[in-house]
Rosetta silent file (secondary structure, phi, psi, omega in degrees, C-alpha in Angstrom):
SEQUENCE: XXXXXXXXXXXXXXXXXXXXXXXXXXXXXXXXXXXXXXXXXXXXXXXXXXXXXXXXXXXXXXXXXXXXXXXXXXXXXXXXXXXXXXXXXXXXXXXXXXXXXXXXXXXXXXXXXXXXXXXXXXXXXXXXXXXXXXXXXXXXXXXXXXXXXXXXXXXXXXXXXXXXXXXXXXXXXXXXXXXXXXXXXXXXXXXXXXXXXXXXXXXXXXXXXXXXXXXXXXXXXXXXXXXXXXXXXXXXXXXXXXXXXXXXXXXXXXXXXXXXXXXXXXXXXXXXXXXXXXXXXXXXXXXXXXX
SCORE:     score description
SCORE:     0.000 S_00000001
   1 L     0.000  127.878  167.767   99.142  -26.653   86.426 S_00000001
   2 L   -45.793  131.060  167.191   96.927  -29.972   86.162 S_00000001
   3 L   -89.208  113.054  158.404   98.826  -32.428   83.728 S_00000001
   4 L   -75.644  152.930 -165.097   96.432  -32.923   81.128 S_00000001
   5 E  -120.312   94.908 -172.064   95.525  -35.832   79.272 S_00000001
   6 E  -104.922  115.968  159.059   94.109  -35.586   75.512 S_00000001
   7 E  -109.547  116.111 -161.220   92.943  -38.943   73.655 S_00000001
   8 E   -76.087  145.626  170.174   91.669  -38.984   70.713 S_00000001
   9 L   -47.577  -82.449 -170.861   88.125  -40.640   70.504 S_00000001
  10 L   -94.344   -2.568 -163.876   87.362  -40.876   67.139 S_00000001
  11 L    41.586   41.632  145.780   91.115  -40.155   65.246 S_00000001
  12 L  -130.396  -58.394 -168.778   89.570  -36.987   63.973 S_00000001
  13 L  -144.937    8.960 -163.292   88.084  -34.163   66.289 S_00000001
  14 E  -125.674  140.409 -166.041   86.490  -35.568   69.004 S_00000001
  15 E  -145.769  118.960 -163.236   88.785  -35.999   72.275 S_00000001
  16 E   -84.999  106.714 -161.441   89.005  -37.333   75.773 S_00000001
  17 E   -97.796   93.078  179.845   90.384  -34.995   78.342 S_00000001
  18 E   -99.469  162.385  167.779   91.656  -37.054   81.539 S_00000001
  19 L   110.040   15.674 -175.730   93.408  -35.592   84.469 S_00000001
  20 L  -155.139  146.391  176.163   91.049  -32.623   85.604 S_00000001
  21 L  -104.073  177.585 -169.820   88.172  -32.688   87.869 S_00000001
  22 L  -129.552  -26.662  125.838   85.894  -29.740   86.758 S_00000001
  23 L   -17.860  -35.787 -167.364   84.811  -28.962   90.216 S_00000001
  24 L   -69.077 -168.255  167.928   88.472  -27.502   91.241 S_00000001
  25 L  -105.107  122.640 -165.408   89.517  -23.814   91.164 S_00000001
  26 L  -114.947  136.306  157.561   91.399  -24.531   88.155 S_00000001
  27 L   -36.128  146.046  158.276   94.722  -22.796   87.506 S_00000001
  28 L   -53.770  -24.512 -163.731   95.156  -20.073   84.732 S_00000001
  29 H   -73.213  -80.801  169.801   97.476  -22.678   82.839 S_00000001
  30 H   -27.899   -3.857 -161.612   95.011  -25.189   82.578 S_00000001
  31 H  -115.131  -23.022  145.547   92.001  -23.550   82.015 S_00000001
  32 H   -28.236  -57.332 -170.570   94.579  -21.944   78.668 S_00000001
  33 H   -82.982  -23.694  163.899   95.330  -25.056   77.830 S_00000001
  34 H   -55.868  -39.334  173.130   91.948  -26.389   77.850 S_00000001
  35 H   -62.646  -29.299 -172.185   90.601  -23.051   75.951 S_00000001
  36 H   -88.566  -29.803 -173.890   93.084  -23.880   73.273 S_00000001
  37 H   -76.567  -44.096 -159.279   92.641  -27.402   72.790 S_00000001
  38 H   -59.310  -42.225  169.832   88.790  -26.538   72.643 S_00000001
  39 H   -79.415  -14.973 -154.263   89.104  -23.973   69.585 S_00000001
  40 H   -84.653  -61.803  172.624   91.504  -26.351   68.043 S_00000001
  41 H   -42.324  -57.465 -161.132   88.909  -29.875   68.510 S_00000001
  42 L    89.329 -110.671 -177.584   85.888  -28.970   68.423 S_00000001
  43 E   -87.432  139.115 -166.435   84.827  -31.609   70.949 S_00000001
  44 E  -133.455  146.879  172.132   86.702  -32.404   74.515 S_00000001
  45 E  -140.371  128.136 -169.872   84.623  -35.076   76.654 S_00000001
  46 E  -122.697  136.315 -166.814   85.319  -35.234   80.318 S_00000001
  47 L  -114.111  152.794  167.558   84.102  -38.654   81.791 S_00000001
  48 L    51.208   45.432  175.420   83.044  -39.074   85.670 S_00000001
  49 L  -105.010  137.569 -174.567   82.329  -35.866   86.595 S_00000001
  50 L  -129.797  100.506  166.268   79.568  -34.338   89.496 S_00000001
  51 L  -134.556  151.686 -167.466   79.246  -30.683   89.686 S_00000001
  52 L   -99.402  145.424  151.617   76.246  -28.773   90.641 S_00000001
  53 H    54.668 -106.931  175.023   74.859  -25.744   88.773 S_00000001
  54 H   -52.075  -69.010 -179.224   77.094  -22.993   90.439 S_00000001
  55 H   -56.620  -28.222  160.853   79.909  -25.021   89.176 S_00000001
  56 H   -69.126  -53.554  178.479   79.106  -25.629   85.791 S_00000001
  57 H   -29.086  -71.331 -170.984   78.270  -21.900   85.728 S_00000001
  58 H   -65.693  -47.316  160.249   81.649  -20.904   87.212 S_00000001
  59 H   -46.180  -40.485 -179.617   83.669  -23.359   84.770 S_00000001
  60 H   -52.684  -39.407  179.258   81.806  -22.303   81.775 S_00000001
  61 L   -65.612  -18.998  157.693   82.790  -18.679   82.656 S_00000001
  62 L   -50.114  -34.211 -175.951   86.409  -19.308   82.207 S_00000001
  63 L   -93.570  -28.244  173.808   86.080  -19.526   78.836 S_00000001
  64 L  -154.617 -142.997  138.326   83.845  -16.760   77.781 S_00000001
  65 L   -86.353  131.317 -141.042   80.334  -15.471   78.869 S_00000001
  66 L   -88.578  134.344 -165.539   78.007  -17.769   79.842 S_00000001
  67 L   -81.452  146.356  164.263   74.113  -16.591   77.901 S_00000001
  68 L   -77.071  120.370 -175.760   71.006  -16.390   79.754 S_00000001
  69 L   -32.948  150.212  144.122   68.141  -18.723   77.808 S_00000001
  70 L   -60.466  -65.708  177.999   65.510  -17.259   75.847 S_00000001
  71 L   -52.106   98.339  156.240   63.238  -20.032   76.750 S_00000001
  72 H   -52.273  -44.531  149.268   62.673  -19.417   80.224 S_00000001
  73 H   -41.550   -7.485  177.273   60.957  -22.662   80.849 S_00000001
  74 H  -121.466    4.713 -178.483   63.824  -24.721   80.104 S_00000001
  75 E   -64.862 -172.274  137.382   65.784  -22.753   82.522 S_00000001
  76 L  -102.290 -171.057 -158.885   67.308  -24.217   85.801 S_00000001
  77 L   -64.648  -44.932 -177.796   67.104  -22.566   89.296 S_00000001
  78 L   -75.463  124.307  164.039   70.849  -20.585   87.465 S_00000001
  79 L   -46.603  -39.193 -173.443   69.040  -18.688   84.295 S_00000001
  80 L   -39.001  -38.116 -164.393   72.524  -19.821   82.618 S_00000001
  81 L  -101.090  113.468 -169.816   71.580  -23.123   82.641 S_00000001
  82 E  -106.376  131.836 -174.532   69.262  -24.639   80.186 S_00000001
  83 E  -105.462  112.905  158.164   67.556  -27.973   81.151 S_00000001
  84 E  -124.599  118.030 -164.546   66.956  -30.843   78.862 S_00000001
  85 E  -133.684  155.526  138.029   64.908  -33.369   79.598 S_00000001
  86 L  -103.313   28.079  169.345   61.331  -35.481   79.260 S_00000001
  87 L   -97.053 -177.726 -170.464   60.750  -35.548   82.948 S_00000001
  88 E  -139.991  166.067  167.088   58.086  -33.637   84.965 S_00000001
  89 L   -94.219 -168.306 -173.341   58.395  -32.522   88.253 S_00000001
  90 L  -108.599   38.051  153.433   55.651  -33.877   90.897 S_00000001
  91 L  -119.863   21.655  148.441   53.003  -31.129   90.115 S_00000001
  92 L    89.379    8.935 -176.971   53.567  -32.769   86.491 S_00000001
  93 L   -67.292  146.142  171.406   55.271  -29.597   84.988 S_00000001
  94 E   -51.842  143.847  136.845   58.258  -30.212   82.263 S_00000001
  95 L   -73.113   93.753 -150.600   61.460  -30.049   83.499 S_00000001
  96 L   105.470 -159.885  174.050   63.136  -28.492   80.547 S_00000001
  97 L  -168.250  176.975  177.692   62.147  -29.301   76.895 S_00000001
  98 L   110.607  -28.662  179.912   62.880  -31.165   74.095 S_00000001
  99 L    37.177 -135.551 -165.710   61.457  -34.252   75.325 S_00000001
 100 L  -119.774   14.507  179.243   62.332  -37.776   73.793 S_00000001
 101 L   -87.186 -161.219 -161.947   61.892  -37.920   70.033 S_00000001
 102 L   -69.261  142.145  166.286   64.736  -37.534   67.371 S_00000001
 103 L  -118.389  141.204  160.809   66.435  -33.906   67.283 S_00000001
 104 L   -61.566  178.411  160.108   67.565  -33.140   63.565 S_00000001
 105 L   -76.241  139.299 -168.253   70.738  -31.729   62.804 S_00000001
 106 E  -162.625  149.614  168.592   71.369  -28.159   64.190 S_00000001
 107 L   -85.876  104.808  172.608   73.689  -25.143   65.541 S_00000001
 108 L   -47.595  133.117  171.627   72.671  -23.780   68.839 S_00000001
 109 L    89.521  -21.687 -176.780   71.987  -20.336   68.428 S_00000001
 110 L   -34.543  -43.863 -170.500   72.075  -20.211   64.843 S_00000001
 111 L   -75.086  -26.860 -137.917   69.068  -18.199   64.798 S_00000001
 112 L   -94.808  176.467  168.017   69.977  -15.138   67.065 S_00000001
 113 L   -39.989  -57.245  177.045   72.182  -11.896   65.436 S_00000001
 114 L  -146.940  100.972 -176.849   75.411  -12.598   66.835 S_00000001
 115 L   -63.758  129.840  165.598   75.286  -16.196   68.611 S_00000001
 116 L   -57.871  103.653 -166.990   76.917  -17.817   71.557 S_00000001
 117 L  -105.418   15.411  171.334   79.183  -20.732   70.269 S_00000001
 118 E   -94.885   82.570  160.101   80.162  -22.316   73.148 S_00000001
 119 E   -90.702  155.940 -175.555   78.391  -25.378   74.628 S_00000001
 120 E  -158.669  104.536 -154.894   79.217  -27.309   77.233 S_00000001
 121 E  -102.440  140.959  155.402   76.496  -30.239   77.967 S_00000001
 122 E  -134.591  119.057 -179.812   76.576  -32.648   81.310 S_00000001
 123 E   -58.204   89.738  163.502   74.702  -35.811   81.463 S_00000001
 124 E   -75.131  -22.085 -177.214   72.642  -35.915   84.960 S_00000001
 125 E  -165.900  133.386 -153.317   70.437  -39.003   84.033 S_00000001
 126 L  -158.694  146.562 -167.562   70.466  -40.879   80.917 S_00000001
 127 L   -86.136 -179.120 -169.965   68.038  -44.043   79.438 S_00000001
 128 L   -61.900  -39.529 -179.433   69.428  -47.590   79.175 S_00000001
 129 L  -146.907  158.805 -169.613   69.196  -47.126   75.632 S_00000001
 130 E    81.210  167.871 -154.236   69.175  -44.426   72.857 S_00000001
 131 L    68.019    9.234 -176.056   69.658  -40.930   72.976 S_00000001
 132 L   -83.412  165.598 -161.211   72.921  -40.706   71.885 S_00000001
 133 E  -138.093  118.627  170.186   74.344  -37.266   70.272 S_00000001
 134 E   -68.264  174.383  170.667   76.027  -37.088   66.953 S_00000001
 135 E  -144.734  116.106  158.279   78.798  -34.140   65.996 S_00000001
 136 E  -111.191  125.372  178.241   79.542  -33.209   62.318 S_00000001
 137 E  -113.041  122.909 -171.331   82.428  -31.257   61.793 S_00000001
 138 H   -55.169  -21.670  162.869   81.935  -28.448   59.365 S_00000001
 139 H   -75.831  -63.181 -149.011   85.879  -28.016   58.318 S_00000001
 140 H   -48.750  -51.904  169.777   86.401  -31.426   57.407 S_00000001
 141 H   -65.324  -40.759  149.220   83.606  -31.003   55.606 S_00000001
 142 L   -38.320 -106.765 -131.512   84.417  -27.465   53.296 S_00000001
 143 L   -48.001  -37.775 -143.020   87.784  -29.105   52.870 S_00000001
 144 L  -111.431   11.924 -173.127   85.954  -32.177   51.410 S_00000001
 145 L   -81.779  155.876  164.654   83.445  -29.956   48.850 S_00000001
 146 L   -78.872  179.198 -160.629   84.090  -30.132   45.445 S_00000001
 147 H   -81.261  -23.298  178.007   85.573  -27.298   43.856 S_00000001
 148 H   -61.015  -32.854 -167.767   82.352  -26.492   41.663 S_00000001
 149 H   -86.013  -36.078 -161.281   80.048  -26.653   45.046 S_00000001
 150 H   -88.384  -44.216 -179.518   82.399  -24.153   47.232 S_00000001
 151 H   -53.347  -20.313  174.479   82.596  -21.787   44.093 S_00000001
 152 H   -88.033   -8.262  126.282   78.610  -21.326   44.221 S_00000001
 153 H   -51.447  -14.420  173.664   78.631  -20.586   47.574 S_00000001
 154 L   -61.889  125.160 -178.597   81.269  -18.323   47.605 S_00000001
 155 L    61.624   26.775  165.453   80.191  -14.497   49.693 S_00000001
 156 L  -107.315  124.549  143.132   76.975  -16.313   50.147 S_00000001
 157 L   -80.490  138.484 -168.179   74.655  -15.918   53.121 S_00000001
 158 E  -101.760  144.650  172.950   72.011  -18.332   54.568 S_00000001
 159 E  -107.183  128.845  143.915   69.034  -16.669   56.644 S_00000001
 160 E   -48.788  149.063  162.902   67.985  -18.338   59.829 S_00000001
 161 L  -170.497  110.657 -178.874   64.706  -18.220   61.322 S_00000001
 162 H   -61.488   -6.652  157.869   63.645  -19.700   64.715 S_00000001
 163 H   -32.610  -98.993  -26.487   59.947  -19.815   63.615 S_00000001
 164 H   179.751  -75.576 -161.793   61.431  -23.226   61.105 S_00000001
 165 H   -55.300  -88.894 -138.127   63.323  -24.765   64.447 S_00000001
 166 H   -35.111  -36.983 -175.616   60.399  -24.381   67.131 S_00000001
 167 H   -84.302    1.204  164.150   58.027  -26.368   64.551 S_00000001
 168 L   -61.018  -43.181  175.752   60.531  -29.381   64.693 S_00000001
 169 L   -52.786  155.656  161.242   60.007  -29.586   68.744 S_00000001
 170 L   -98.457  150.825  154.697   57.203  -32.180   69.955 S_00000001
 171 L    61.515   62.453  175.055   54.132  -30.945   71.937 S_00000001
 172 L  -105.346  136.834 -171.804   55.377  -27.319   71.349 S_00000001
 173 L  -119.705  172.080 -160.083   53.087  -24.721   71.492 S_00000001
 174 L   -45.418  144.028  177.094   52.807  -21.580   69.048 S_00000001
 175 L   -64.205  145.911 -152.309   55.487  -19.247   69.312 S_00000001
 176 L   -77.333  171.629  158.278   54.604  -16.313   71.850 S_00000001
 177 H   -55.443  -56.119 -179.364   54.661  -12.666   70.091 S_00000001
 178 H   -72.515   -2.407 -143.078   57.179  -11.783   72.617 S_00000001
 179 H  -105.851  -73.028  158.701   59.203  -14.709   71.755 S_00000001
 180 H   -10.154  -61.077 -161.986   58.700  -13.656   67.851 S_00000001
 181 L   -74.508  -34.357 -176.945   59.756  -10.414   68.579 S_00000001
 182 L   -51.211  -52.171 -168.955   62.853  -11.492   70.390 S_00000001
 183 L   -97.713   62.826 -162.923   63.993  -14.113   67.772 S_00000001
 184 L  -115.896  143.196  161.745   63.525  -12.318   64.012 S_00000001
 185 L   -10.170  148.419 -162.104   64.973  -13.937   60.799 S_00000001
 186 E  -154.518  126.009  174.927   68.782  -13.517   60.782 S_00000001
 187 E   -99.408  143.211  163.925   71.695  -13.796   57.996 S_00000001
 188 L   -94.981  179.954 -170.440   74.991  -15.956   58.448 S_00000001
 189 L  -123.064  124.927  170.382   78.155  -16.094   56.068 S_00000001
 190 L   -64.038   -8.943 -169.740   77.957  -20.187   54.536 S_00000001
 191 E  -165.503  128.672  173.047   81.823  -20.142   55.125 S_00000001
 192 E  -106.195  159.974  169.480   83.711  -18.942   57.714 S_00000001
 193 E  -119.261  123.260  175.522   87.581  -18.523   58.574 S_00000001
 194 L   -76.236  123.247 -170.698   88.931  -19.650   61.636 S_00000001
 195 L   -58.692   -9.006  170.052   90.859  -16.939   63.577 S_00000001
 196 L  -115.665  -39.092  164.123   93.774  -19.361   64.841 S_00000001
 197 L  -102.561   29.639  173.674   94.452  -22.055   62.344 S_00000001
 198 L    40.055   25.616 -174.991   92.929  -20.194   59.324 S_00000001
 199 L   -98.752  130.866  169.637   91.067  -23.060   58.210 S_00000001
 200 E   -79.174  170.282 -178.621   87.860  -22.456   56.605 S_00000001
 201 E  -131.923  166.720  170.260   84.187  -23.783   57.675 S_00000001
 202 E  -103.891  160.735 -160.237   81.054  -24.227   56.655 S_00000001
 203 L  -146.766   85.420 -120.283   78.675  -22.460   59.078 S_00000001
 204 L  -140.310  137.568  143.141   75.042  -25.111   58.102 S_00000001
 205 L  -155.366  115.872 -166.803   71.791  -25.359   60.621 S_00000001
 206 H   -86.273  -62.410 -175.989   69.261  -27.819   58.327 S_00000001
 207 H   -53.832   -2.883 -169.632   66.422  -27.104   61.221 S_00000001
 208 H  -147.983   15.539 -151.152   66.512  -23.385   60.978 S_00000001
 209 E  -101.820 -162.561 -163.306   67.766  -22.437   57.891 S_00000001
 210 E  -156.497  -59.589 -175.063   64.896  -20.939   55.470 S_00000001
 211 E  -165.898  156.334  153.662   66.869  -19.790   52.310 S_00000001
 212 E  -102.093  147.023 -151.563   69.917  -18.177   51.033 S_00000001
 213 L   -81.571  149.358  159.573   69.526  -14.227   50.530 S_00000001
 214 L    88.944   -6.985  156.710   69.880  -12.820   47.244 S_00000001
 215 L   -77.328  136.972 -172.065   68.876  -16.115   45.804 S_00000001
 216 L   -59.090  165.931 -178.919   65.229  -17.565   44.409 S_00000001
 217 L   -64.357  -53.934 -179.856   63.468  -19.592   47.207 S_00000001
 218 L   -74.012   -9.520  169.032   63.621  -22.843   45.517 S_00000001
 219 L   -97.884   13.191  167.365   67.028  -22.496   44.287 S_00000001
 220 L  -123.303  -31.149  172.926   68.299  -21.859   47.598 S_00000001
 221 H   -90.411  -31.617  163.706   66.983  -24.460   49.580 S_00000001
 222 H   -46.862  -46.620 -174.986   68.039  -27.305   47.037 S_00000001
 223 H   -88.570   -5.925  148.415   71.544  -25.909   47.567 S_00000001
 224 H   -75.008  -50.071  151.790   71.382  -25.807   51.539 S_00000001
 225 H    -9.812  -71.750 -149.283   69.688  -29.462   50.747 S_00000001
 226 H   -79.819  -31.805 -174.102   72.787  -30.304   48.663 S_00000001
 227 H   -95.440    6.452  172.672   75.274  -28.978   51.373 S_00000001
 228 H   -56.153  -68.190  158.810   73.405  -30.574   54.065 S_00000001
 229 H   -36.115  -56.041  169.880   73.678  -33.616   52.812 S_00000001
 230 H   -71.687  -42.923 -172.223   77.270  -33.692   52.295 S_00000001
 231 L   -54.231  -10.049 -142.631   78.354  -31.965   55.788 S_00000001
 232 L  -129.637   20.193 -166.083   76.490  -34.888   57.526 S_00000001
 233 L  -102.085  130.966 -164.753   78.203  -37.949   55.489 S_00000001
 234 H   -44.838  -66.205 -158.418   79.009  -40.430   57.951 S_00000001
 235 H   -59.306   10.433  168.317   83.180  -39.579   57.468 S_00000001
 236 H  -127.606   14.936  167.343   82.637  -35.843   59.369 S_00000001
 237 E  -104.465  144.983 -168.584   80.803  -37.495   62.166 S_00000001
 238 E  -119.394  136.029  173.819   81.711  -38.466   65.696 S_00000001
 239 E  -115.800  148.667  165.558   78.570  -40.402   67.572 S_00000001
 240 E  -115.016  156.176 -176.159   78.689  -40.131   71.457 S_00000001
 241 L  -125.730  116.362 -175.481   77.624  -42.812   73.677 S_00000001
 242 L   -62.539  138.895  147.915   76.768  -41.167   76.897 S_00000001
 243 L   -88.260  121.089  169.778   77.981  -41.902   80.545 S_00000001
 244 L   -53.183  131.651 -174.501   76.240  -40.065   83.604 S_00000001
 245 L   119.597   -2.473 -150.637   78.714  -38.076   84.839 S_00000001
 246 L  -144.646  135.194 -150.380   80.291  -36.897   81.539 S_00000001
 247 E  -122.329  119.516  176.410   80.524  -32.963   80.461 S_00000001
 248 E  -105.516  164.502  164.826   81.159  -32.627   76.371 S_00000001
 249 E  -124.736   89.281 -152.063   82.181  -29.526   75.077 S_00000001
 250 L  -124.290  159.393 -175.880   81.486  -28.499   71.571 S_00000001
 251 E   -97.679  135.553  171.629   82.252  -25.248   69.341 S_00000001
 252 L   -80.959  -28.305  175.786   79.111  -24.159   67.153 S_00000001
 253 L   -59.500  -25.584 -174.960   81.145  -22.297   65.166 S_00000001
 254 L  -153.635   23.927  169.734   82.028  -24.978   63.209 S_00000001
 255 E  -126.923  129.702  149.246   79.943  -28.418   64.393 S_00000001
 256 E   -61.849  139.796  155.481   76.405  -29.717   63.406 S_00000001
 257 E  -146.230  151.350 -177.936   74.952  -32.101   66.208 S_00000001
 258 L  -146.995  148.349 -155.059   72.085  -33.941   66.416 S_00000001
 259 E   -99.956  139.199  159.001   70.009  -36.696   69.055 S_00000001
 260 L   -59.335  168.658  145.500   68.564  -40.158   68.980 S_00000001
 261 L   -75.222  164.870  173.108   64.987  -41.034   69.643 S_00000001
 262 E  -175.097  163.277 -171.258   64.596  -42.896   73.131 S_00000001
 263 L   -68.561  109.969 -153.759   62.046  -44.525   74.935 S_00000001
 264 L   -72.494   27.442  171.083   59.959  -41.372   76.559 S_00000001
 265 L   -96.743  -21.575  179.247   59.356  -44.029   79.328 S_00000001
 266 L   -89.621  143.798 -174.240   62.919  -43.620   80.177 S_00000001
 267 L   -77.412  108.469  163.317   64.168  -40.812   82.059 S_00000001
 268 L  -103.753  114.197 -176.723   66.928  -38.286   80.105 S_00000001
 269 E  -123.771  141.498  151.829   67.997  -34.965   82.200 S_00000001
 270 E  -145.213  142.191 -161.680   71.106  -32.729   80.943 S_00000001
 271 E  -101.658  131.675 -174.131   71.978  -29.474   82.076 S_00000001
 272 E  -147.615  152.485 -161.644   73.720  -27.176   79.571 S_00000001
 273 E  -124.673  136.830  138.183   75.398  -23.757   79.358 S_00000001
 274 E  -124.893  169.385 -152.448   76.175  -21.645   76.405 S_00000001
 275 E  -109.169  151.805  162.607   78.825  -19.647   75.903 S_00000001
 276 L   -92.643   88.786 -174.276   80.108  -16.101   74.257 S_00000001
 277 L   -73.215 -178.210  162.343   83.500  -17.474   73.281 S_00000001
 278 L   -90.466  153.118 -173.082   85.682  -15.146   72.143 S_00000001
 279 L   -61.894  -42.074  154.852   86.424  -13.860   68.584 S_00000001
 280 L   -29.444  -36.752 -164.794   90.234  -14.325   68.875 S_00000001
 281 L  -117.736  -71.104 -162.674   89.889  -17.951   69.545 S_00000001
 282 L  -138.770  155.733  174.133   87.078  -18.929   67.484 S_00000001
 283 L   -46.766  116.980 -170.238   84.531  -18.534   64.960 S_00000001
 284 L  -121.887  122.048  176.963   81.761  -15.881   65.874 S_00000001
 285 L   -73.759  152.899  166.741   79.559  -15.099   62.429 S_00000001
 286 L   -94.405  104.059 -150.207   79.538  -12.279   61.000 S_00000001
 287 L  -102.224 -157.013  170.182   75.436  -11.285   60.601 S_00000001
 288 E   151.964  153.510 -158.904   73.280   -8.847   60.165 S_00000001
 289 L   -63.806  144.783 -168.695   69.320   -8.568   60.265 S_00000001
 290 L   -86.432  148.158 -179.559   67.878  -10.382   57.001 S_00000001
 291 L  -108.617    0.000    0.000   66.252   -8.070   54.881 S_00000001
């Protein structure tokens, strides 16, 4: 087994894993102990790392199943791998998407029926300045609601709709029919329980969320507004300041994260996989189609 190395970053959730290249054939122990720290964390950041592709593929896959994109256009040559960038290739096509403004805060996946909650990001090229990627973690935050705010929220679901992210994107163009059809409004539980330490979360996406069901329109978006606001208070945030070379790992289940602005004259490329963790280990919502 690899002797691992955990430090914490931030002295809350966000943690520095030395003592594993990510490239190997990694042991059974190790890839356990990594899986464990990972549901536990939230975020593990591995510095000075080079792996192509295949290998990020094949690492991801230890921990669960790794999802094929929707967006096809942001794939890389592995569908698995979603490319984000503002570069073009040299017939001037994107590479990727997302390009170089500000991303709000948001949960990958958030939108589809039963979501992949596993990311695992690696920084191939990065600008001089800017671009950096926040984390807000969603227990710390429940545990910090008041008691009046978690009682209104109690057995409440918020419905998603990718329609709400997609107009957030720069230079995006209208969503496709088949795209539409693919993606339809979705409900989430606002608070979740985590299957191994039994702590609850809040389960939040401010870019995609629409309303909460069974509620008036305008009365439901003041109170995602109001819990927005709090999950996202500088004490449940970790900011990262990137290195090329350096593969984070974050759970969806129960972290917001959200991107800098940067100079689109500067190059940013990062290659990223998500994951079907397992239910056992970590928070997977429980949904169903909004009605």
């Amino acid at each position: 087994m690899v002797r691992l190395e955990f430090r914490e970053i931030d002295g809350r959730f966000a943690y520095e894993v030395g003592g594993v290249n990510l490239w190997d054939d990694l042991d059974e122990a190790t890839v356990s102990a990594l899986a464990d720290a990972w549901s536990r964390r939230g975020v593990l950041v591995f510095r000075r790392q080079a792996i192509s592709e295949d290998e990020l593929v094949a690492f991801s896959r230890r921990f669960g199943d790794p999802d094929v994109i929707v967006r096809t256009d942001w794939q890389g040559y592995r569908p698995e791998i979603i490319q984000i960038s503002n570069m073009r290739d040299y017939n001037g096509r994107a590479i990727g998407g997302l390009g170089a403004g500000e991303l709000g805060w948001h949960t990958d996946q958030s939108y589809v029926l039963n979501p992949a909650t596993g990311s695992i990001l690696y920084m191939v090229e990065k600008p001089v300045e800017g671009g950096h990627t926040y984390w807000a973690n969603l227990q710390l935050a429940y545990q910090g609601l008041p008691a009046g705010l978690r009682a209104r929220i109690a057995g409440r679901s918020a419905i998603y709709d990718y329609v709400q992210r997609q107009s957030t994107y720069e230079d995006e163009k209208p969503m496709s029919s088949e795209l539409r059809a693919r993606t339809p409004p979705v409900t989430h539980p606002l608070v979740n329980t985590h299957p191994v330490t039994g702590k609850k979360s809040l389960y939040l996406d401010p870019t995609t969320t629409v309303g909460i069901a069974g509620l008036p329109e305008a009365e439901g978006k003041a109170l995602l507004d109001e819990l927005n606001a709090h999950a996202t208070r500088p004490e449940f945030v970790y900011r990262h300041d990137w290195q090329i070379g350096d593969v984070v790992m974050w759970d969806n289940g129960f972290l917001l994260h959200r991107r800098d602005p940067f100079d689109p004259g500067m190059n940013r490329w990062l290659k990223r996989t998500t994951i079907r963790l397992p239910a056992s280990r970590h928070i997977v919502p429980a949904s169903a189609l909004a009605a």
